[in-house]
C-alpha positions in Angstrom: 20.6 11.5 6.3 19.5 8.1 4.9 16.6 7.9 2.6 13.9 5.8 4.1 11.9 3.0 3.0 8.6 3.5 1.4 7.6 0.8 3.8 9.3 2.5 6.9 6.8 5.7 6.1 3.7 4.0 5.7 4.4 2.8 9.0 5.5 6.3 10.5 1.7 7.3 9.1 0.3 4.5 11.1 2.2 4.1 14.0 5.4 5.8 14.9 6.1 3.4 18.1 5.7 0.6 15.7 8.3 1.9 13.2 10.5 2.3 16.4 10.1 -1.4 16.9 10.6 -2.2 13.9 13.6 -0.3 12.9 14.9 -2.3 17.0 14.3 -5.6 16.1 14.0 -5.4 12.2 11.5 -6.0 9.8 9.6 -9.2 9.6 9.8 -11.3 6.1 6.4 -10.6 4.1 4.4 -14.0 4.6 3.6 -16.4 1.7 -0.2 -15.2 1.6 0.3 -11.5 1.1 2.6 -12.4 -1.5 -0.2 -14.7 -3.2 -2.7 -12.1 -2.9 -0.2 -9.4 -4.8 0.5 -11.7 -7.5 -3.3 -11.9 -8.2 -2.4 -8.1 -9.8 -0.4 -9.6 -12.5 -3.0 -12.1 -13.5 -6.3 -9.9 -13.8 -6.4 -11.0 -17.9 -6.4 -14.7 -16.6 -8.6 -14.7 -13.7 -11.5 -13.4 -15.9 -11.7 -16.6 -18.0 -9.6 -19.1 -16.2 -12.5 -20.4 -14.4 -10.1 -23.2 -12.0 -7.5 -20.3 -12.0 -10.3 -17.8 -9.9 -11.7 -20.8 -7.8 -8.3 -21.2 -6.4 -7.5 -17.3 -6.1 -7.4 -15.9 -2.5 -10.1 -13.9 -3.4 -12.6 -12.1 -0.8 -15.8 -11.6 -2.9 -17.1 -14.0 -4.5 -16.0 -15.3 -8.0 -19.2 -13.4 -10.3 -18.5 -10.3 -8.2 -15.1 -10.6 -8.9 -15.2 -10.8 -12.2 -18.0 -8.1 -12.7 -15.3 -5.8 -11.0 -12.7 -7.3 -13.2 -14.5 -6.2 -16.0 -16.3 -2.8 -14.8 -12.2 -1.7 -14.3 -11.5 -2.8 -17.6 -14.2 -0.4 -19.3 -13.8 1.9 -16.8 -9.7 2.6 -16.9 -8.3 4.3 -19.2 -4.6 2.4 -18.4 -6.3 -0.9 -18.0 -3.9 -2.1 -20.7 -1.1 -0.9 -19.5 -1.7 -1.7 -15.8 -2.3 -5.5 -16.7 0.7 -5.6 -18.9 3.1 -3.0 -16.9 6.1 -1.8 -18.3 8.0 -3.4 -15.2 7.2 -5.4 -12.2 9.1 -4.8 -8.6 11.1 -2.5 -9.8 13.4 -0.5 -7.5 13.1 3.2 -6.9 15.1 5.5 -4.7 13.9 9.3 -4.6 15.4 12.2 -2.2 13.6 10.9 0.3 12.7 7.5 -0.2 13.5 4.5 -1.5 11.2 0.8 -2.6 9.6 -1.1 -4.7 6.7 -0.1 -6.8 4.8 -3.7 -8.0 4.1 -2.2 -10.9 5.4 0.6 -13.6 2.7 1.7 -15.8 3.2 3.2 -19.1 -0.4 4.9 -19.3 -1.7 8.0 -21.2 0.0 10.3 -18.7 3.4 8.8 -18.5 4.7 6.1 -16.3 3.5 5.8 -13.1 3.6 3.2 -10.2 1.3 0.7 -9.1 1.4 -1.2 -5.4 -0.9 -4.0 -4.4 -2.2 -4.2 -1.1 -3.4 -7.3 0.6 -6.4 -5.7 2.7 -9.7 -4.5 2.4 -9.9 -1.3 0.7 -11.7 1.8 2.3 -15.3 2.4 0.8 -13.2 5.2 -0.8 -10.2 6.7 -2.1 -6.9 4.4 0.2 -6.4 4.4 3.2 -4.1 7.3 5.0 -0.7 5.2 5.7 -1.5 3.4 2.1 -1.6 6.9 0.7 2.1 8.1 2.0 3.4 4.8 0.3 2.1 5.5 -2.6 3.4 9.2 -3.0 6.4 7.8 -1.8 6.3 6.0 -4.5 5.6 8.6 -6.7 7.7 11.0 -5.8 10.7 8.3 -6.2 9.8 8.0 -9.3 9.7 11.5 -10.3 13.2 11.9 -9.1 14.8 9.1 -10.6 12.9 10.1 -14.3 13.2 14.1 -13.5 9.9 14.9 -14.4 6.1 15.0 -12.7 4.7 12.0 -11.7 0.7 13.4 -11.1 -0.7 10.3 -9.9 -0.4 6.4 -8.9 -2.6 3.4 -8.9 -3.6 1.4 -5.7 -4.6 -2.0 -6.4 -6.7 -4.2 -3.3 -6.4 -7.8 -5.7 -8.2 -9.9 -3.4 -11.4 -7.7 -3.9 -10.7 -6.5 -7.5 -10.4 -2.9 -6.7 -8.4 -0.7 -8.4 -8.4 3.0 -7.8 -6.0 6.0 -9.5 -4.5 8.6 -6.8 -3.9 11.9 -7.6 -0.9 13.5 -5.9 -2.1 16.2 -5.1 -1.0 19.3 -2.2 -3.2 17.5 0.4 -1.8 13.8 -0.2 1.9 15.7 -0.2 1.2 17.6 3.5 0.7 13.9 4.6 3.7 12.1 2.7 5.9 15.0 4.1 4.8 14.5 7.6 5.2 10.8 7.9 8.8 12.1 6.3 9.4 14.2 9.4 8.0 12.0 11.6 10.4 9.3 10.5 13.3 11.8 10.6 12.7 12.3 14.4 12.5 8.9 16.0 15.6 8.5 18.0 13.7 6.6 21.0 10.5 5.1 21.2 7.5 7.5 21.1 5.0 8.2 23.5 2.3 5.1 23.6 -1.4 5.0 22.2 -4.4 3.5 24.4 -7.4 1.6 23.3 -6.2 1.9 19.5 -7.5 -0.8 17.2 -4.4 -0.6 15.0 -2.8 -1.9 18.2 -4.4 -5.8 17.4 -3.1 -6.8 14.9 0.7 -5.1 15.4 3.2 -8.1 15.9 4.6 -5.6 18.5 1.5 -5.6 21.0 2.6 -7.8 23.5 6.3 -6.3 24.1 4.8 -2.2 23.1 3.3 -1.7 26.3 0.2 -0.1 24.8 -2.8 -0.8 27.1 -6.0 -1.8 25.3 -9.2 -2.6 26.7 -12.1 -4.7 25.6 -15.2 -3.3 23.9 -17.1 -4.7 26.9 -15.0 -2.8 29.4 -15.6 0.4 27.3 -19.1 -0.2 27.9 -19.3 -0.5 31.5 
């Protein structure tokens, strides 16, 4: 069996009838303004005195806060060095049972690990749960293809200046290794969700089939 994209098992986590969809119809190209928001990860240095630089950044907080997180990282992290001068940038990995691109190698205290930058708001803590699979996907690529542990990874949010180390641990594994399974088993598309918020903003909605319903009508 083919290995799968780190991409294709975040989306298992999130939605296995939109992996379905997306493995029919293929994948849509990344648009220009998540690209601009992942390249603010390689220019952290910069945006903290480049003053014209941050005014133009797709940021989402505003410029002081941005830069007092800018900074609280950098005295915070112990690989803030390395992560804003990685070792290698969109570099290719392919594991035993997945294969991407990690944004970032970092050569930190520990060893090198990967980075990815996501374009959307980060959870009040820790990443979110389909973030979570890439990222150990990501990981455990990288442990293959260097034969040795790879204990954690870094998930950057650029457009809020968050950055926030992942541990791969046995809990964050159980959920890489069931989106794994659950990627393994789609033949046909699976059985369909109902008043799911992850069903807005899917470029799928109108052709899925899924049935949402307004707040209001919840109400009545």
């Amino acid at each position: 069996m083919s290995t799968h994209t780190f991409r294709d098992l975040e989306t298992a986590a999130y939605c296995p009838r939109k992996l379905y969809y997306r493995r029919r119809d293929g994948a849509s190209e990344i648009p220009d303004e998540i690209g601009a928001v992942r390249r603010l990860a390689t220019e952290y240095e910069r945006l903290l005195t480049d003053d014209a630089a941050l005014l133009a950044a797709p940021i989402e907080v505003g410029p002081d806060e941005y830069r007092g997180r800018l900074r609280a990282l950098r005295d915070r992290l112990t690989d803030w060095d390395a992560l804003v001068a990685p070792a290698d940038t969109n570099a290719y990995l392919e594991g035993r049972d997945a294969r991407g691109i990690a944004h970032k190698l970092v050569a930190g205290a520990d060893g090198t690990v990967p980075a990815l930058s996501f374009a959307g708001r980060p959870p009040e803590n820790g990443v979110w749960e389909p973030q979570t699979v890439r990222l150990v996907a990501a990981a455990k690529a990288l442990s293959w293809e260097r034969e040795r542990e790879v204990s954690h990874a870094y998930a950057e949010y650029p457009a809020y200046g968050v950055v926030r180390r992942i541990d791969v641990n046995a809990r964050r594994t159980g959920v890489y290794r069931r989106a794994v399974r659950t990627a393994d088993s789609i033949d046909g598309p699976p059985g369909r969700v109902r008043n799911d918020a992850k069903c807005e903003p899917c470029e799928f909605r109108e052709n899925c089939g899924v049935r949402t319903r307004s707040l209001r009508s919840m109400l009545r």
